[in-house]
mmCIF file as gemmi writes it, N, C-alpha and C atoms, coordinates in Angstrom:
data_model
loop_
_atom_site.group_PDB
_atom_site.id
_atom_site.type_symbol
_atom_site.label_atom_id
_atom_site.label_alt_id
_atom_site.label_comp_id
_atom_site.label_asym_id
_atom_site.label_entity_id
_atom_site.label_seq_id
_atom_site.pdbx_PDB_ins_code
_atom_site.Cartn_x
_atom_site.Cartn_y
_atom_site.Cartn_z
_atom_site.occupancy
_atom_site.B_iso_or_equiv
_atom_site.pdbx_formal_charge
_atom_site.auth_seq_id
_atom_site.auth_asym_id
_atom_site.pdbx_PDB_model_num
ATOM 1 N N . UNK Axp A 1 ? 108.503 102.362 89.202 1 0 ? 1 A 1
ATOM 2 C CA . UNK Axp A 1 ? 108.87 101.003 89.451 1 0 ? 1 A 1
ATOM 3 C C . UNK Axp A 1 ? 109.47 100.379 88.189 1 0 ? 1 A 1
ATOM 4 N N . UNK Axp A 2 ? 108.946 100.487 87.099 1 0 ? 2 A 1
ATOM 5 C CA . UNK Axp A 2 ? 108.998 100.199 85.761 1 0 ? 2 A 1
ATOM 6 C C . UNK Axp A 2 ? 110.873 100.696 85.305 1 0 ? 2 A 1
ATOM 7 N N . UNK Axp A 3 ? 110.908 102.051 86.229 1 0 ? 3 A 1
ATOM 8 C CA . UNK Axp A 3 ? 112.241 102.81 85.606 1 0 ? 3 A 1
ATOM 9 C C . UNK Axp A 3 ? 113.4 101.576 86.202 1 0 ? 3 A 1
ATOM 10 N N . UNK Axp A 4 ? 113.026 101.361 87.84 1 0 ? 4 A 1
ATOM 11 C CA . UNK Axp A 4 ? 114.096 100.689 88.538 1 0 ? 4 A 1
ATOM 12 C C . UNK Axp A 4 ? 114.274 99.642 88.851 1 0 ? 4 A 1
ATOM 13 N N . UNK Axp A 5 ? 113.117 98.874 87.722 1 0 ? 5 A 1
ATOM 14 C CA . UNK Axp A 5 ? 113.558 97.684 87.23 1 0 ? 5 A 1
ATOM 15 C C . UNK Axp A 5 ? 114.198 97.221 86.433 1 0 ? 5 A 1
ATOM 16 N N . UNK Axp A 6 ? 114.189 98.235 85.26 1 0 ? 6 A 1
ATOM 17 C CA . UNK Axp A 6 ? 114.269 98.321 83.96 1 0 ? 6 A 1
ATOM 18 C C . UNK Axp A 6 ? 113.534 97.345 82.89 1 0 ? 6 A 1
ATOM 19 N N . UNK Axp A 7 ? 112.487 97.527 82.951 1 0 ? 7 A 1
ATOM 20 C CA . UNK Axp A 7 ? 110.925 96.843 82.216 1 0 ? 7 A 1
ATOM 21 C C . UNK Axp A 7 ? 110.216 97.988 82.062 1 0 ? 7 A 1
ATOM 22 N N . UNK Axp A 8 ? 109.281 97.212 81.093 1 0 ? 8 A 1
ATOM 23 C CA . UNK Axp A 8 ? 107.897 98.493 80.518 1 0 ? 8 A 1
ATOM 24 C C . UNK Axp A 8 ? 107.029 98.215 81.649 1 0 ? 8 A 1
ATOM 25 N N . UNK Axp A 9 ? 106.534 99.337 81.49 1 0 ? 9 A 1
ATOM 26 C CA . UNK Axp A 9 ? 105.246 99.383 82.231 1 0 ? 9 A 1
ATOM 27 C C . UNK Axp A 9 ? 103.898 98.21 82.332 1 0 ? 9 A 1
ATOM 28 N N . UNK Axp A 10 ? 103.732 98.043 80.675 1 0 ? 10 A 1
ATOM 29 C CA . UNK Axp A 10 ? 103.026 97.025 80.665 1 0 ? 10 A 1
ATOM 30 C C . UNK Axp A 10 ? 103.507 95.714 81.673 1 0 ? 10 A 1
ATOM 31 N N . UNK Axp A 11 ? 104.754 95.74 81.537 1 0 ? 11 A 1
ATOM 32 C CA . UNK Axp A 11 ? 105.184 94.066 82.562 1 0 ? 11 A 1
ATOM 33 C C . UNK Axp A 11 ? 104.734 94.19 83.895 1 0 ? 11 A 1
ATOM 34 N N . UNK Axp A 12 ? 105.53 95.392 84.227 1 0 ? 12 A 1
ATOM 35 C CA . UNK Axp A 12 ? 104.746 95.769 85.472 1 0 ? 12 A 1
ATOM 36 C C . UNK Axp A 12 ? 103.47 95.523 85.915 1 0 ? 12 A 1
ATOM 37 N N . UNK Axp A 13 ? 102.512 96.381 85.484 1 0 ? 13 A 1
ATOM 38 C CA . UNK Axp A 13 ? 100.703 96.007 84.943 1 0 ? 13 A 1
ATOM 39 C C . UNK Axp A 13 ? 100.401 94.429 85.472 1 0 ? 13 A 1
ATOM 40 N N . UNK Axp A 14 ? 101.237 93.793 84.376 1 0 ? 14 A 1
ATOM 41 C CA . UNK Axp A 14 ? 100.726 92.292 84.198 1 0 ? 14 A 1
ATOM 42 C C . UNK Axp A 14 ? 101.707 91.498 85.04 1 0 ? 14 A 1
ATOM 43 N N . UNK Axp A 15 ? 102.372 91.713 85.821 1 0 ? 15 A 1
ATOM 44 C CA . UNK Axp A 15 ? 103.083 90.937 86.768 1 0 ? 15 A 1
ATOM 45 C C . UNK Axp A 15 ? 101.933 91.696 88.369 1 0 ? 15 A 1
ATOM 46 N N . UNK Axp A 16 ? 102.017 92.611 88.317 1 0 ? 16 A 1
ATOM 47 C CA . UNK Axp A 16 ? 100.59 92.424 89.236 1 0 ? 16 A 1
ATOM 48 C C . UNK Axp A 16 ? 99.194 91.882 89.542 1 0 ? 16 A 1
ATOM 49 N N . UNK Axp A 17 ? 98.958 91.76 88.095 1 0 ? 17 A 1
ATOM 50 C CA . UNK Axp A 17 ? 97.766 91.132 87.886 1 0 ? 17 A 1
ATOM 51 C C . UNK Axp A 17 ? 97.999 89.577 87.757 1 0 ? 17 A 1
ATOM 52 N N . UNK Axp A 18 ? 99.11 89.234 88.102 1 0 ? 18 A 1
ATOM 53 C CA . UNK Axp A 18 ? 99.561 87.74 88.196 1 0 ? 18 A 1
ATOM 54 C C . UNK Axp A 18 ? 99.798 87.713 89.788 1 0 ? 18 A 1
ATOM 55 N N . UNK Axp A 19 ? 99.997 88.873 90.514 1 0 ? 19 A 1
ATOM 56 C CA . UNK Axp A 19 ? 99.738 88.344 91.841 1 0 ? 19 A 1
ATOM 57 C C . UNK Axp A 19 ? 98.358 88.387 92.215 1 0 ? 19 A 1
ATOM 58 N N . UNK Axp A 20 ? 97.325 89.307 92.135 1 0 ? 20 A 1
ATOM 59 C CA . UNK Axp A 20 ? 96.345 89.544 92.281 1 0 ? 20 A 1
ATOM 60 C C . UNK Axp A 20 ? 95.769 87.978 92.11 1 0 ? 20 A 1
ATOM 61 N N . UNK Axp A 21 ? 95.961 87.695 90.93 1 0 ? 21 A 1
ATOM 62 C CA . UNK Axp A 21 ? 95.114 86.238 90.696 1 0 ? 21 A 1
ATOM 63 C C . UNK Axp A 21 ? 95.267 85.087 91.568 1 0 ? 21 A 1
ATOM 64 N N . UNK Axp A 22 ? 96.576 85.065 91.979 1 0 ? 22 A 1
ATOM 65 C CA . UNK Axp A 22 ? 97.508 83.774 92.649 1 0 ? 22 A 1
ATOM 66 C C . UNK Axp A 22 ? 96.768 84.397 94.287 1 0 ? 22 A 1
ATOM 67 N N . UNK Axp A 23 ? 96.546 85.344 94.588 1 0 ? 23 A 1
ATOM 68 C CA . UNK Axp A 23 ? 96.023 85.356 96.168 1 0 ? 23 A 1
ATOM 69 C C . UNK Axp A 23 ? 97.821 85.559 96.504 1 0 ? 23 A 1
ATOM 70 N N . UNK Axp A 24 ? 98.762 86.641 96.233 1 0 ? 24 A 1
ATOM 71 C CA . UNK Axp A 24 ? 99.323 87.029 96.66 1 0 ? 24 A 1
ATOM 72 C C . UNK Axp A 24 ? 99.633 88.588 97.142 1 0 ? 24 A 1
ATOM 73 N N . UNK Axp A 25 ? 98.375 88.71 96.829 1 0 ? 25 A 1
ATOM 74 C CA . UNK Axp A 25 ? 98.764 90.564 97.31 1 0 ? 25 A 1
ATOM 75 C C . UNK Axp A 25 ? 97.544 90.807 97.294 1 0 ? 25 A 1
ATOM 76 N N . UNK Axp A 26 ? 96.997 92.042 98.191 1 0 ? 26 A 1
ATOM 77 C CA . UNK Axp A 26 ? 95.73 92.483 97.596 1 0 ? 26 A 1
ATOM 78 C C . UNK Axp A 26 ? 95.482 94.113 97.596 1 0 ? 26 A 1
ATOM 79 N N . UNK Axp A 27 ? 94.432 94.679 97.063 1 0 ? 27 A 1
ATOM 80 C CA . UNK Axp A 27 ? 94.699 96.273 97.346 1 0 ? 27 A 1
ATOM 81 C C . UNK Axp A 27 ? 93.996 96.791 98.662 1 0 ? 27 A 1
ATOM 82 N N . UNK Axp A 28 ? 94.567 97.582 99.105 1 0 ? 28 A 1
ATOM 83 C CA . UNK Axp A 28 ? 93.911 97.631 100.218 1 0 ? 28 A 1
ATOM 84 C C . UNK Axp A 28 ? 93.068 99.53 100.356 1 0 ? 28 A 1
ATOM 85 N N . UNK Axp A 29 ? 92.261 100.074 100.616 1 0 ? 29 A 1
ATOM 86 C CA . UNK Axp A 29 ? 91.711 101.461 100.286 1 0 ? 29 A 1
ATOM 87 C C . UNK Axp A 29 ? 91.458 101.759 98.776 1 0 ? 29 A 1
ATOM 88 N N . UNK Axp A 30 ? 91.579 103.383 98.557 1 0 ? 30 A 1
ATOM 89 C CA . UNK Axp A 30 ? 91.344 103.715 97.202 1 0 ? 30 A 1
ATOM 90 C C . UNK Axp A 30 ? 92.115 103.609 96.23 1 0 ? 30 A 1
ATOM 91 N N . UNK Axp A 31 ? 91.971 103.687 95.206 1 0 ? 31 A 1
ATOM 92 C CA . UNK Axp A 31 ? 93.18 103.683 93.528 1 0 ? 31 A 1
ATOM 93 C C . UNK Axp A 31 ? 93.587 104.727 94.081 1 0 ? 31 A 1
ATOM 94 N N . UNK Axp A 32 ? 93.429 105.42 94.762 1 0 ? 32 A 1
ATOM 95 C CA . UNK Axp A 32 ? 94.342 107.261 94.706 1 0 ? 32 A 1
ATOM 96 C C . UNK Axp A 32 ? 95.275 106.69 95.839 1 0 ? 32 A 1
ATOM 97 N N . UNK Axp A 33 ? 94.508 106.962 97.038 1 0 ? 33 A 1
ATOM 98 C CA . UNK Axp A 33 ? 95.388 106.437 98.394 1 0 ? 33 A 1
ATOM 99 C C . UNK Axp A 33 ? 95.696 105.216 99.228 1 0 ? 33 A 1
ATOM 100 N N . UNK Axp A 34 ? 95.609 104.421 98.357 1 0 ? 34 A 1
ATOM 101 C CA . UNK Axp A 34 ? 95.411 103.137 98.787 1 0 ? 34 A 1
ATOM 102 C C . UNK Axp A 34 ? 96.957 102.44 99.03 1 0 ? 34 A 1
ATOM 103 N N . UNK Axp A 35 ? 97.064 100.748 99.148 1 0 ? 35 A 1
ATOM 104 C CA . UNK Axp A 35 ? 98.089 100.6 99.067 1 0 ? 35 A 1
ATOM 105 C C . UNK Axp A 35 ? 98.498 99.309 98.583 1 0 ? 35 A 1
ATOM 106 N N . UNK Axp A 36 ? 99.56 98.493 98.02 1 0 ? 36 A 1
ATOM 107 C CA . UNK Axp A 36 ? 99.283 96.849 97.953 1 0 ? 36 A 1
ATOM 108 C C . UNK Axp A 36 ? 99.774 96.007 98.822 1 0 ? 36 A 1
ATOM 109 N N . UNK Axp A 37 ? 99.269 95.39 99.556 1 0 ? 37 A 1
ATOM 110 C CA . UNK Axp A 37 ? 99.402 94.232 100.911 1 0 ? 37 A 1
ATOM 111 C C . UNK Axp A 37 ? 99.892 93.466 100.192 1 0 ? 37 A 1
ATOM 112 N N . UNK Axp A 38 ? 101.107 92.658 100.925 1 0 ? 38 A 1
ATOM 113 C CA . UNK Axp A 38 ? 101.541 91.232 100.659 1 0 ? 38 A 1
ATOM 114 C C . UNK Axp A 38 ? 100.686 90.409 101.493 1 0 ? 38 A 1
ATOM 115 N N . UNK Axp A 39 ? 100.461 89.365 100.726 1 0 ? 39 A 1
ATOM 116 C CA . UNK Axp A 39 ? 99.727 88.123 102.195 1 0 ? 39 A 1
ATOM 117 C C . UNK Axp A 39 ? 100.582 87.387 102.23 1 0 ? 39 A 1
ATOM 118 N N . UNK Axp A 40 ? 99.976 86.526 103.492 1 0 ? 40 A 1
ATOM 119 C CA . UNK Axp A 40 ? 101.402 85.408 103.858 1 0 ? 40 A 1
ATOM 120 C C . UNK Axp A 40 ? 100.62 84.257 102.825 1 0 ? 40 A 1
């Protein structure tokens, strides 16, 4: 994701963890097979 954005990884990281907080996404199953939900 990081490559085909063209950003570090870290941004990546921390632009998720800025949705996570806001109640815009959540994880859904395991860290291995899991997946990330958008909410409305």
């Amino acid at each position: 994701m990081a490559k085909i954005l063209s950003v570090t990884e870290r941004t990546v990281y921390r632009q998720i963890e800025k949705l996570k907080t806001e109640g815009k996404i959540e994880r859904v199953g395991s860290d291995k097979s899991g997946y990330w939900k958008i909410l409305p």
